[in-house]
The first five atom37 places (N, CA, C, CB, O) and aatype in JSON, in Angstrom:
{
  "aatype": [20, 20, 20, 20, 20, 20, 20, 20, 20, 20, 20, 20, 20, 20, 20, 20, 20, 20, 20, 20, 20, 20, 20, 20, 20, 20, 20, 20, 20, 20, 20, 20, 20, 20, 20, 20, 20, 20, 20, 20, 20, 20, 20, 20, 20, 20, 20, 20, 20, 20, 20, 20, 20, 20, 20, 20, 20, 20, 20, 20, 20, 20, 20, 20, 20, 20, 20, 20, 20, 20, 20, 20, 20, 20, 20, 20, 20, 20, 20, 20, 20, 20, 20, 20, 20, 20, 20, 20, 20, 20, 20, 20, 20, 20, 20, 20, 20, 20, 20, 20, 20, 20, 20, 20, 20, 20, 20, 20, 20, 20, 20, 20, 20, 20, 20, 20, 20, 20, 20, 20, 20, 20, 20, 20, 20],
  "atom_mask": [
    [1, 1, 1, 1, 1],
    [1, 1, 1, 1, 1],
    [1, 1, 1, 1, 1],
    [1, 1, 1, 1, 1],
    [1, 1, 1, 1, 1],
    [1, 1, 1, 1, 1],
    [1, 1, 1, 1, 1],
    [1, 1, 1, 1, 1],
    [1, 1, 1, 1, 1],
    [1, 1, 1, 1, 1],
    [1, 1, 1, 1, 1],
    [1, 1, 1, 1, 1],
    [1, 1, 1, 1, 1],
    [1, 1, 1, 1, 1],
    [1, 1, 1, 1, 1],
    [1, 1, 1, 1, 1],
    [1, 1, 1, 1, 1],
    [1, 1, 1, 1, 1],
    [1, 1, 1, 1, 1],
    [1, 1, 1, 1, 1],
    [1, 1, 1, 1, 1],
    [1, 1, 1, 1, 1],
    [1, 1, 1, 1, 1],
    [1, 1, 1, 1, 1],
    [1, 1, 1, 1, 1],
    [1, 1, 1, 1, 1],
    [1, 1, 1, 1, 1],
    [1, 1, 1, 1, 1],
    [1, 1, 1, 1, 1],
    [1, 1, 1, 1, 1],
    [1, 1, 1, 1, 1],
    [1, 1, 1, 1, 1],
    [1, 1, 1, 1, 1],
    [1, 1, 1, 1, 1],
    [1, 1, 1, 1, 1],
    [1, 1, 1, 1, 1],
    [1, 1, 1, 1, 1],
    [1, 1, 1, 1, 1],
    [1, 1, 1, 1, 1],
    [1, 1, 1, 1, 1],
    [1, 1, 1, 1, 1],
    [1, 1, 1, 1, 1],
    [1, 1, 1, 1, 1],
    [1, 1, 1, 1, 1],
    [1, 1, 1, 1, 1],
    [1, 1, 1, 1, 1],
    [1, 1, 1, 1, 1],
    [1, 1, 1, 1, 1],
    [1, 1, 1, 1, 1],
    [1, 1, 1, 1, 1],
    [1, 1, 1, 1, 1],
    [1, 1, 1, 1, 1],
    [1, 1, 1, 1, 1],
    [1, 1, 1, 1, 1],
    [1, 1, 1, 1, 1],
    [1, 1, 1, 1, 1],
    [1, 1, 1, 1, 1],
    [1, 1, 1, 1, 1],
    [1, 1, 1, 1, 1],
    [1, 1, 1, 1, 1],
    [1, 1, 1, 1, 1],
    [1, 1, 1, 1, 1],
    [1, 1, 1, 1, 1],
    [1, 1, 1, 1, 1],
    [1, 1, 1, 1, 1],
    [1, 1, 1, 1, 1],
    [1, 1, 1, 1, 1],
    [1, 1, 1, 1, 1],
    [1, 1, 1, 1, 1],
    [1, 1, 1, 1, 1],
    [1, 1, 1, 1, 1],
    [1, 1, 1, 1, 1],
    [1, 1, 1, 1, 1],
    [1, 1, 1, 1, 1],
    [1, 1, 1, 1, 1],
    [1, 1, 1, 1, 1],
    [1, 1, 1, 1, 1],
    [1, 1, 1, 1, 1],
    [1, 1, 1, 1, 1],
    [1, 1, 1, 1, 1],
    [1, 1, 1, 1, 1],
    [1, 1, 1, 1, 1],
    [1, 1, 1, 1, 1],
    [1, 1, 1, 1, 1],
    [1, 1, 1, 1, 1],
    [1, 1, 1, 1, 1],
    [1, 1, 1, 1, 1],
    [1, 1, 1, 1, 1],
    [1, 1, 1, 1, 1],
    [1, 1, 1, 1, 1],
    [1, 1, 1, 1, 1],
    [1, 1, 1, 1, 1],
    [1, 1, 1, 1, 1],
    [1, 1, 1, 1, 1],
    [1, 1, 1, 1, 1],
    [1, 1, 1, 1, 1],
    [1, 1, 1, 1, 1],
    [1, 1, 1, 1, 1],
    [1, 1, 1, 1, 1],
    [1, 1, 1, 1, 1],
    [1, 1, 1, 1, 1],
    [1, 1, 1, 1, 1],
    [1, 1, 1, 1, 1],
    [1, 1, 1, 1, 1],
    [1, 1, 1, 1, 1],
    [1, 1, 1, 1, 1],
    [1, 1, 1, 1, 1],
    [1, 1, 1, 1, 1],
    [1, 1, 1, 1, 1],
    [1, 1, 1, 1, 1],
    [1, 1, 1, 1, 1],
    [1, 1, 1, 1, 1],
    [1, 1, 1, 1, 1],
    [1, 1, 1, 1, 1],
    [1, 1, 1, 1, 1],
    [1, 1, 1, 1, 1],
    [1, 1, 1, 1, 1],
    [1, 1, 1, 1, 1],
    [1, 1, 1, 1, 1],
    [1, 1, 1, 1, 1],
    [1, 1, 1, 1, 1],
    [1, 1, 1, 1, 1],
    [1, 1, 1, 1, 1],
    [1, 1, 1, 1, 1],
    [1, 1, 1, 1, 1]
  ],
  "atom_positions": [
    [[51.33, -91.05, -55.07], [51.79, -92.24, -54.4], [52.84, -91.89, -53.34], [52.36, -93.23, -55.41], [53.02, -92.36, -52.22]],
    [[53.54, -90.85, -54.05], [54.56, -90.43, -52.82], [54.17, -90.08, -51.92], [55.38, -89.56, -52.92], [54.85, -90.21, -50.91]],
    [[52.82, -89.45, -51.84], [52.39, -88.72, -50.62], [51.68, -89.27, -49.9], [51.85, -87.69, -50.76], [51.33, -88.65, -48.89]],
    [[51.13, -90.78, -50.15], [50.36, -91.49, -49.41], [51.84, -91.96, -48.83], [49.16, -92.54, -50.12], [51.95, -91.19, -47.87]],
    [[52.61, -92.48, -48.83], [53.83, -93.52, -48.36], [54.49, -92.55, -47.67], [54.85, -94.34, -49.54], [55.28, -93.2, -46.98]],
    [[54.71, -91.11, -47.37], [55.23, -90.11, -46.96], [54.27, -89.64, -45.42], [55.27, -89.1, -48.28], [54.71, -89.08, -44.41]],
    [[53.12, -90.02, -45.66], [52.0, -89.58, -44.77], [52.28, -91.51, -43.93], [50.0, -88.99, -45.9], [52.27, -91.48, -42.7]],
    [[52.47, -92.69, -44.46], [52.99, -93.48, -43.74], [53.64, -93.39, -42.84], [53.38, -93.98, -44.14], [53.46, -93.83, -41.7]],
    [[54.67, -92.67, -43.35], [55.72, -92.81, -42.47], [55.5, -91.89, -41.48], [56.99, -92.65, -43.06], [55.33, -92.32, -40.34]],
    [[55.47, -90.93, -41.66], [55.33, -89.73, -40.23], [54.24, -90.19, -39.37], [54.85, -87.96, -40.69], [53.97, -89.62, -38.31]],
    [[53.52, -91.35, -39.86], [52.5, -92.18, -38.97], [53.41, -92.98, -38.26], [51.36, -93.12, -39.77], [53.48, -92.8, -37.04]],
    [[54.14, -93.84, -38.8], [54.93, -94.68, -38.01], [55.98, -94.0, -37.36], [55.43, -95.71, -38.73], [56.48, -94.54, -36.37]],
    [[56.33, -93.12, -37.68], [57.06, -92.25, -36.79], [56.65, -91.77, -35.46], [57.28, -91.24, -37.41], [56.98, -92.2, -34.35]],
    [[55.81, -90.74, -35.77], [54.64, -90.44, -34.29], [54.59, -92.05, -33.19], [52.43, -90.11, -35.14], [54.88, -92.33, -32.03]],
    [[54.02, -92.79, -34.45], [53.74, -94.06, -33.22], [55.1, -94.4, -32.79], [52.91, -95.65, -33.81], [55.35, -94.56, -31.59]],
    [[56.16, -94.55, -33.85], [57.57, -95.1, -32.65], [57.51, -93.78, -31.57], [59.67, -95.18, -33.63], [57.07, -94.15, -30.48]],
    [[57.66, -93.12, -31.59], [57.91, -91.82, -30.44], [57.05, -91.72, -29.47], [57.85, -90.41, -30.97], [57.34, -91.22, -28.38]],
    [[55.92, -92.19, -29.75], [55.21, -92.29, -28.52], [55.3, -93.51, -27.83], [53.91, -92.03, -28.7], [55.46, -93.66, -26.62]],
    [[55.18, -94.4, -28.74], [56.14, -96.06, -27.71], [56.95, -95.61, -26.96], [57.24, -97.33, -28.57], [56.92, -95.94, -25.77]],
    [[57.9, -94.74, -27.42], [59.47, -94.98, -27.04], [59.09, -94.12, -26.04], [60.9, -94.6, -28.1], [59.95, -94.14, -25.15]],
    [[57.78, -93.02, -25.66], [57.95, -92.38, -24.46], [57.14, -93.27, -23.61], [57.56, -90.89, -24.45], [57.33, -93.16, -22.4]],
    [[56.21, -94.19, -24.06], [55.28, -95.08, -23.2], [56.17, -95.87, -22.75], [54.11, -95.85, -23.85], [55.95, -96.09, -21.56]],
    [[57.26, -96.51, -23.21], [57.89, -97.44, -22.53], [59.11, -96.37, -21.45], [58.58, -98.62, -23.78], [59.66, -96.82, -20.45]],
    [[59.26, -95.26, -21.87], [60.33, -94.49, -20.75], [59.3, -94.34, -19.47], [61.01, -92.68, -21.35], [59.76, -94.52, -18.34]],
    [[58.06, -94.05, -19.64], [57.07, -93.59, -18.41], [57.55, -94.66, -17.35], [55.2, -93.72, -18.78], [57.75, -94.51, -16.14]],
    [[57.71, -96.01, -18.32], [57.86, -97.35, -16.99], [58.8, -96.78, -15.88], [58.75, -99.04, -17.62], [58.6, -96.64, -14.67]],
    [[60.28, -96.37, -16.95], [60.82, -96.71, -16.1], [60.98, -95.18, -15.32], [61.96, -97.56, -16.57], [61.66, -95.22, -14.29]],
    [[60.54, -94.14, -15.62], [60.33, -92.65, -14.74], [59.48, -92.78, -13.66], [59.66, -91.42, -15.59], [59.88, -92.71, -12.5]],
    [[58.28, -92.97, -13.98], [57.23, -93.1, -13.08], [56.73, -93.91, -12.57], [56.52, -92.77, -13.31], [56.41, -94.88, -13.26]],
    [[56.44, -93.92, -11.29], [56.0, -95.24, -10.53], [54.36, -95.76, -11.35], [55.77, -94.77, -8.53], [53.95, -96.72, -12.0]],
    [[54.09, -95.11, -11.09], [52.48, -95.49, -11.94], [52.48, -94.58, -13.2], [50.85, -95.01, -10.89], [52.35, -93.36, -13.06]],
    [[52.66, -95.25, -14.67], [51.52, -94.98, -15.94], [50.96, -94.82, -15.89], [51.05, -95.36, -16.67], [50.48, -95.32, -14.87]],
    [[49.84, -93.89, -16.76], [48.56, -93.89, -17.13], [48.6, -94.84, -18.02], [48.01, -92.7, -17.56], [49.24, -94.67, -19.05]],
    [[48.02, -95.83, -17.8], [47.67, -97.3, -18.62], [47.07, -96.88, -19.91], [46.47, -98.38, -17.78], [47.4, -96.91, -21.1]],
    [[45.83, -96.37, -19.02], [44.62, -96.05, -19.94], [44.53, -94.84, -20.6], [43.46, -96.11, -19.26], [43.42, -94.54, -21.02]],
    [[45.4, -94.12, -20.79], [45.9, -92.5, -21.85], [46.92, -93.2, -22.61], [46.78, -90.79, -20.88], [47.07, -92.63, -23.69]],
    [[47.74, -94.28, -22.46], [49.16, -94.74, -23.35], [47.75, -95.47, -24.05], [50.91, -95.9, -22.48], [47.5, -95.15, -25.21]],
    [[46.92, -96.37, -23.42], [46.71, -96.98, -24.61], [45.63, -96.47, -26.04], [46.31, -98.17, -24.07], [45.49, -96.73, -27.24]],
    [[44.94, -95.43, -24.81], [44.26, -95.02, -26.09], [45.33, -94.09, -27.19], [42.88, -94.04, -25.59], [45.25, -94.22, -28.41]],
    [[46.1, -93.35, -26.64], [47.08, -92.88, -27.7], [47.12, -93.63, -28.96], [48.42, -92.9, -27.18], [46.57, -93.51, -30.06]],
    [[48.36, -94.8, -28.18], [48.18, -96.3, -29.17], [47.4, -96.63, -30.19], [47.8, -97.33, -28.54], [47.75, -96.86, -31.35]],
    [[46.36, -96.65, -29.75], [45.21, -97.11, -30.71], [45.13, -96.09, -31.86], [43.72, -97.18, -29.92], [45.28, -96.3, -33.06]],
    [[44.78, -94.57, -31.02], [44.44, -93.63, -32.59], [45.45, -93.83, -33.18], [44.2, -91.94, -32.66], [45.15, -94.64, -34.06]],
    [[47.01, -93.49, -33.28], [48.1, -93.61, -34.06], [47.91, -94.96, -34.53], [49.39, -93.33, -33.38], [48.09, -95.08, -35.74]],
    [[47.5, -96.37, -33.72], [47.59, -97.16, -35.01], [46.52, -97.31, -35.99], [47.89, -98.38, -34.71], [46.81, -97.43, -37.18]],
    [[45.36, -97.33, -35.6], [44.2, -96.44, -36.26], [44.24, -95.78, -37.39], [43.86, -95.51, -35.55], [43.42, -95.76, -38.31]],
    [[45.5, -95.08, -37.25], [45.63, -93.52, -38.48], [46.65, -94.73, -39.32], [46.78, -91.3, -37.71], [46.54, -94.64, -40.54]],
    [[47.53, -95.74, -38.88], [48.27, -95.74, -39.6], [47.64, -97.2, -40.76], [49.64, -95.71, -38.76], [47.71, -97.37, -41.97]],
    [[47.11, -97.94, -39.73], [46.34, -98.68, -40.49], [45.1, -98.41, -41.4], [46.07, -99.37, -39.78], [44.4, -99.36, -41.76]],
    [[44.78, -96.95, -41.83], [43.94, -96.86, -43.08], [44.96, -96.31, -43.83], [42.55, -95.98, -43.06], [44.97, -96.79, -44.97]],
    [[46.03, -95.3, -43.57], [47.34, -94.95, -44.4], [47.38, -96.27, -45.03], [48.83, -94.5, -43.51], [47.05, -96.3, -46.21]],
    [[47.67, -97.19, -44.56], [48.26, -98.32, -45.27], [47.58, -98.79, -46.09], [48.62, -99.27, -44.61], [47.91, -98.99, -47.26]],
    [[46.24, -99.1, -45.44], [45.39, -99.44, -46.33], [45.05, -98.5, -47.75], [44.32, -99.61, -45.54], [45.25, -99.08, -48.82]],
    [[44.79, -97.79, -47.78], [44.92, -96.47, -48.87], [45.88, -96.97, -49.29], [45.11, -94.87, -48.48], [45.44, -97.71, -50.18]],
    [[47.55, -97.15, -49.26], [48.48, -97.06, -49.8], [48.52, -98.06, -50.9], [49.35, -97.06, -48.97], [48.68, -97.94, -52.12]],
    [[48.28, -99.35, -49.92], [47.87, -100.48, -51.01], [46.88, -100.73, -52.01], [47.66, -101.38, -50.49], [47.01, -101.47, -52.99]],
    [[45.92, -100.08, -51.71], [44.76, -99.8, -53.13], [45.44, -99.02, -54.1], [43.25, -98.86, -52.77], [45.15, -99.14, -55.29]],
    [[46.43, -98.12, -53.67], [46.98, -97.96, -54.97], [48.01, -97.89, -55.54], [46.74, -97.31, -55.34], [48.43, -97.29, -56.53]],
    [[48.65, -99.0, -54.35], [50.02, -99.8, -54.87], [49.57, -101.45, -56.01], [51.02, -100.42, -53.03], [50.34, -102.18, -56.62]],
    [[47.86, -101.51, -55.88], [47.58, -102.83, -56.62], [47.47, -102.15, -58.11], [46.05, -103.74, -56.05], [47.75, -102.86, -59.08]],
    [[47.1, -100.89, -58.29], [46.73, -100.34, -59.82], [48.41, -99.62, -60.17], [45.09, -98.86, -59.8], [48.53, -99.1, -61.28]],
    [[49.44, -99.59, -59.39], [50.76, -99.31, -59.85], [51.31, -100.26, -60.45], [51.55, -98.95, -58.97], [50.57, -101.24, -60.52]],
    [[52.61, -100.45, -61.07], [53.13, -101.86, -61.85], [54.54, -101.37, -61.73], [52.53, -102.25, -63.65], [54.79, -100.17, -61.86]],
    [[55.38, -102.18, -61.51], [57.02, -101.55, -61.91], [58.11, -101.63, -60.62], [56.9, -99.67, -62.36], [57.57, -101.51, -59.52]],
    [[58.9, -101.73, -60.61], [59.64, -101.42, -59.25], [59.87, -100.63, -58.34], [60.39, -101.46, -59.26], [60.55, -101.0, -57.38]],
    [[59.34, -99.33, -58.42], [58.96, -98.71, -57.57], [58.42, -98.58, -56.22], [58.62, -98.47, -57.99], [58.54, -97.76, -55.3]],
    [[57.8, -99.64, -56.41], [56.93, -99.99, -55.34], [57.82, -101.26, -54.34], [55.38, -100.56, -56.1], [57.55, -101.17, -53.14]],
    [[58.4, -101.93, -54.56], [59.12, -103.09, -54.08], [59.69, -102.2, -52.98], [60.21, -103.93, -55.15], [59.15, -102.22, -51.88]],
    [[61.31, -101.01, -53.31], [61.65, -100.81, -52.1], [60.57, -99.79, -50.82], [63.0, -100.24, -52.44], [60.91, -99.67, -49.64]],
    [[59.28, -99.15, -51.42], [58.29, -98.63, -50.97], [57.87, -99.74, -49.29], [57.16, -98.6, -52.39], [57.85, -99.48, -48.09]],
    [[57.63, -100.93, -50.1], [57.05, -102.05, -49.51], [58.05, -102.31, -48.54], [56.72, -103.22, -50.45], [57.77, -102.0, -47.39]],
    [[59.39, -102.93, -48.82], [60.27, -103.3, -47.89], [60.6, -102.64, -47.08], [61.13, -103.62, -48.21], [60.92, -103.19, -46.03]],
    [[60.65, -101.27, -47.17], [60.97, -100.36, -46.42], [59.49, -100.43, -45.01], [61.16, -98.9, -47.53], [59.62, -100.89, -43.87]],
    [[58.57, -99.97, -45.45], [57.17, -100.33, -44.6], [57.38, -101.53, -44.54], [55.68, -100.04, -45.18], [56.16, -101.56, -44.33]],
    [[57.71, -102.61, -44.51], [57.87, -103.63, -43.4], [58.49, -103.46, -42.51], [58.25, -104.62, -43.62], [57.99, -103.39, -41.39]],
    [[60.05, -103.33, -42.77], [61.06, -102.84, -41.95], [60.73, -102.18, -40.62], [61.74, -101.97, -42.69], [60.8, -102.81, -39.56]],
    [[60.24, -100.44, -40.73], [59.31, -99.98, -40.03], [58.67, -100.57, -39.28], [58.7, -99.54, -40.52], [58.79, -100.56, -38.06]],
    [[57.71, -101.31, -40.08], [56.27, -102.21, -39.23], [57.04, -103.11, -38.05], [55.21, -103.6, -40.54], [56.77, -103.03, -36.85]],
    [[57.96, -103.89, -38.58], [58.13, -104.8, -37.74], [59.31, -104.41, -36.62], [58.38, -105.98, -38.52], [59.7, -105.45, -36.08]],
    [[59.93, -103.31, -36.14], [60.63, -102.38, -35.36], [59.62, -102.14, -34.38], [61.15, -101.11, -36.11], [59.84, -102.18, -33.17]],
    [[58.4, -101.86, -34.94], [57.05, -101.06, -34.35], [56.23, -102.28, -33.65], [55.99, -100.21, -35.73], [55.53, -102.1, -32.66]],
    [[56.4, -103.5, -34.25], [55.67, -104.41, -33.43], [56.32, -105.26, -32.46], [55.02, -105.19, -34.19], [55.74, -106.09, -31.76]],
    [[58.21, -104.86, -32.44], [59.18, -105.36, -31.65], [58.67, -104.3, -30.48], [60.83, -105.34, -32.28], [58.64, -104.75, -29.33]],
    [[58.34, -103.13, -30.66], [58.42, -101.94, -29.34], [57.44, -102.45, -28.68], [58.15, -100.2, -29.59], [57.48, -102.68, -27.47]],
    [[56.16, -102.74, -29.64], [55.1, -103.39, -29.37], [54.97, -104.5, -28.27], [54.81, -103.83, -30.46], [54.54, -104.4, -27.12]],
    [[55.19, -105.0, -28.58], [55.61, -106.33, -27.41], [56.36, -106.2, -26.4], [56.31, -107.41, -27.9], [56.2, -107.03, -25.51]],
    [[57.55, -105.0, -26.19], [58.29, -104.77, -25.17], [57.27, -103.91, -24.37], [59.66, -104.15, -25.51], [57.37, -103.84, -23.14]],
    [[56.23, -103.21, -25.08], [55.2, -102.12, -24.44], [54.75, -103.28, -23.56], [53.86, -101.24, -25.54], [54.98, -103.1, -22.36]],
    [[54.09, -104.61, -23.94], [52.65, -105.69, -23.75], [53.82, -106.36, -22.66], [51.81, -106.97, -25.52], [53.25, -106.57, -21.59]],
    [[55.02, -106.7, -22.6], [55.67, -107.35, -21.48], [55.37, -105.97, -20.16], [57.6, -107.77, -21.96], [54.75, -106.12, -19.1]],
    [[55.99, -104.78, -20.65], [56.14, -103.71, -19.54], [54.56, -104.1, -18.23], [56.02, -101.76, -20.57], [54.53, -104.41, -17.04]],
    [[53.57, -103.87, -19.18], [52.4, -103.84, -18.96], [51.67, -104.53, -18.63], [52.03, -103.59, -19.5], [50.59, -104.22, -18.13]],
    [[52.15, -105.79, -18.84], [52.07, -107.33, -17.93], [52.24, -107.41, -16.84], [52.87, -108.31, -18.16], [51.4, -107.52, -15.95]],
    [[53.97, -107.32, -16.76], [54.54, -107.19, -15.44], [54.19, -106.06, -14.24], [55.84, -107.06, -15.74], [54.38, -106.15, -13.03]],
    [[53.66, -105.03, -14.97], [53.56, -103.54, -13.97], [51.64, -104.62, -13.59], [53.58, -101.01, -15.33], [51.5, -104.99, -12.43]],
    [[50.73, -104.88, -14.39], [49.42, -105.19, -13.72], [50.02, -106.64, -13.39], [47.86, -105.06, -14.74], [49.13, -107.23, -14.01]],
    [[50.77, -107.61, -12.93], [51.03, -108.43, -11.98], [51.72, -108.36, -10.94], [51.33, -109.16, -12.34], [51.69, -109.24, -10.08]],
    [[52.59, -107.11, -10.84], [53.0, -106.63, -9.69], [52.09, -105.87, -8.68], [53.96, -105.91, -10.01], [52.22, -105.68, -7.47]],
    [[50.95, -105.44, -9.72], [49.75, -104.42, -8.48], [49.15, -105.58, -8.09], [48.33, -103.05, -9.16], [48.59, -105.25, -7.05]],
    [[48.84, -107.09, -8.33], [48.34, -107.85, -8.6], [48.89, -108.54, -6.69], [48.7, -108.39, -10.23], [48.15, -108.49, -5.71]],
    [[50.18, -109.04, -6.72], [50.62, -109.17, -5.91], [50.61, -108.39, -4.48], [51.37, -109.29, -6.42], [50.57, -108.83, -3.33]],
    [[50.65, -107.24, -4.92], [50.83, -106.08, -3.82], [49.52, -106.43, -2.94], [50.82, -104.31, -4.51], [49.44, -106.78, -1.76]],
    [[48.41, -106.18, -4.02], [46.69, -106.59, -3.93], [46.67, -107.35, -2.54], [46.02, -107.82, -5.39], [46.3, -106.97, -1.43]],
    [[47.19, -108.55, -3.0], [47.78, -109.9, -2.11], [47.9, -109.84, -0.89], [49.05, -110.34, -2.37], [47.15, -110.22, 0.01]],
    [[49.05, -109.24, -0.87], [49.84, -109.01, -0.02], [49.25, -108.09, 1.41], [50.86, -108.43, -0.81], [49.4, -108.22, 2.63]],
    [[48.5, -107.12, 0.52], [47.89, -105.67, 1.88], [46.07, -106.9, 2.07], [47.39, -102.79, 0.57], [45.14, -106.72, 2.85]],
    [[46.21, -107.8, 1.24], [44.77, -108.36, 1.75], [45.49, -109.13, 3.16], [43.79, -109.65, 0.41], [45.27, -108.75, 4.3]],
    [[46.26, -110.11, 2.85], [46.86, -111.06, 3.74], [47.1, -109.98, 5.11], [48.38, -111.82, 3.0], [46.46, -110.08, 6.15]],
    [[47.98, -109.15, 4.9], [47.7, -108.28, 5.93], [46.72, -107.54, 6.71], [48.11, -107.74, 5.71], [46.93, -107.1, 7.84]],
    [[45.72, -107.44, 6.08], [44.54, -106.8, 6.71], [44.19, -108.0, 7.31], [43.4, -106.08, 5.78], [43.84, -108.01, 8.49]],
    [[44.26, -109.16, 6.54], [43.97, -110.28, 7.81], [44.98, -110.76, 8.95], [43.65, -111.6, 7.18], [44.4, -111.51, 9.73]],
    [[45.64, -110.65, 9.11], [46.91, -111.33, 10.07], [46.42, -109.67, 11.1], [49.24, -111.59, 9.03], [46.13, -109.62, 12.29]],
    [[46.47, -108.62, 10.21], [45.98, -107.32, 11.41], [44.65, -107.73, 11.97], [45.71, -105.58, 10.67], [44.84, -108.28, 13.06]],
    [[43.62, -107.7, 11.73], [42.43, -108.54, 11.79], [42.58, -109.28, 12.37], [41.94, -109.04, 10.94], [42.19, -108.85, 13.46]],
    [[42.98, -110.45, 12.54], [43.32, -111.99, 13.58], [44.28, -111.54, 14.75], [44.31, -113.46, 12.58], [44.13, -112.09, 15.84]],
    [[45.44, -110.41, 14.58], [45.83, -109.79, 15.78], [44.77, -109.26, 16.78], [46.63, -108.74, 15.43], [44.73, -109.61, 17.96]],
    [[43.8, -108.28, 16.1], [42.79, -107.21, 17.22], [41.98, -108.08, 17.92], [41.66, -106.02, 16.47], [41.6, -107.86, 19.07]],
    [[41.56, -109.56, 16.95], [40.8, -110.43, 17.37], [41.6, -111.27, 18.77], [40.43, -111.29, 16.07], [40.82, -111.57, 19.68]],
    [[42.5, -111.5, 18.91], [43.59, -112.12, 20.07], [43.69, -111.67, 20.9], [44.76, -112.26, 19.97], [43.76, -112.24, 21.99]],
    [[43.72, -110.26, 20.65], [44.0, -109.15, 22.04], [42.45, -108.85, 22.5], [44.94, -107.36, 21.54], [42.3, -108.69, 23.71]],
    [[41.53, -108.78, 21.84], [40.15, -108.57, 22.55], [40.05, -110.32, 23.51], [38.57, -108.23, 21.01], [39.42, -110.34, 24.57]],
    [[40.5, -111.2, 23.16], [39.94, -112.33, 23.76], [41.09, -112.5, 24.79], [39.63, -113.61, 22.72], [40.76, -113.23, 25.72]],
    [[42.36, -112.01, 24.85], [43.05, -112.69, 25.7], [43.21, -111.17, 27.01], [44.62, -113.44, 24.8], [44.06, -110.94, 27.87]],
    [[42.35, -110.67, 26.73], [42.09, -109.32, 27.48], [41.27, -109.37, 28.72], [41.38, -108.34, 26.57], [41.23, -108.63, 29.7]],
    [[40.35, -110.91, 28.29], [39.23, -111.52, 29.61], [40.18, -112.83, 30.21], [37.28, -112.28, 28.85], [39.77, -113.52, 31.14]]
  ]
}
């Protein structure tokens, strides 16, 4: 039992550490790899969500207190991990509505450049 809840944690560990470098990329690098943070993401939570699962099949055939601070503790964890979580899903919002804008912005311009070349060819006769 110890070693399933021990193999937990160095799961939730890995995954905080790689949050905590997915969310530093924001602010280092102009562009993330979106799509390498998230698949990361996934396998680590992947690995950690059958850990868990395992853990609890045989935290239901255990009995006794043992298991209580086991549990509280993996919440604790969990929910640290789904606070990073959400600061990851804001980062990642805001970074694809800012390319979003930009988008915008170089379209509007290609037209106003566009409606310029068009002015000067006509006011040229």
């Amino acid at each position: 039992m110890e070693k399933e809840f021990k193999k937990i944690q160095e799961t939730i560990n890995r995954l905080y550490d790689l949050q905590t470098d997915h969310l530093e990329a924001f602010r280092k690098k102009s562009i993330p790899d979106l799509e390498k943070q998230s698949a990361e993401r996934s396998n680590e939570m992947a690995r950690l969500i059958k850990s868990v699962n395992e853990f609890v099949k045989m935290a239901e055939n255990e009995s006794g207190t043992t298991m209580e601070p086991m549990l509280l503790s993996l919440n604790n964890k969990i929910s640290t991990l789904l606070d990073q979580n959400k600061a990851l899903e804001t980062k990642v919002h805001d970074f694809r509505n800012g390319i979003k804008i930009n988008m915008k912005k170089i379209e509007k311009g290609k037209r106003v450049s566009g409606i310029s070349r068009l002015s000067r060819l006509f006011s040229k006769d």
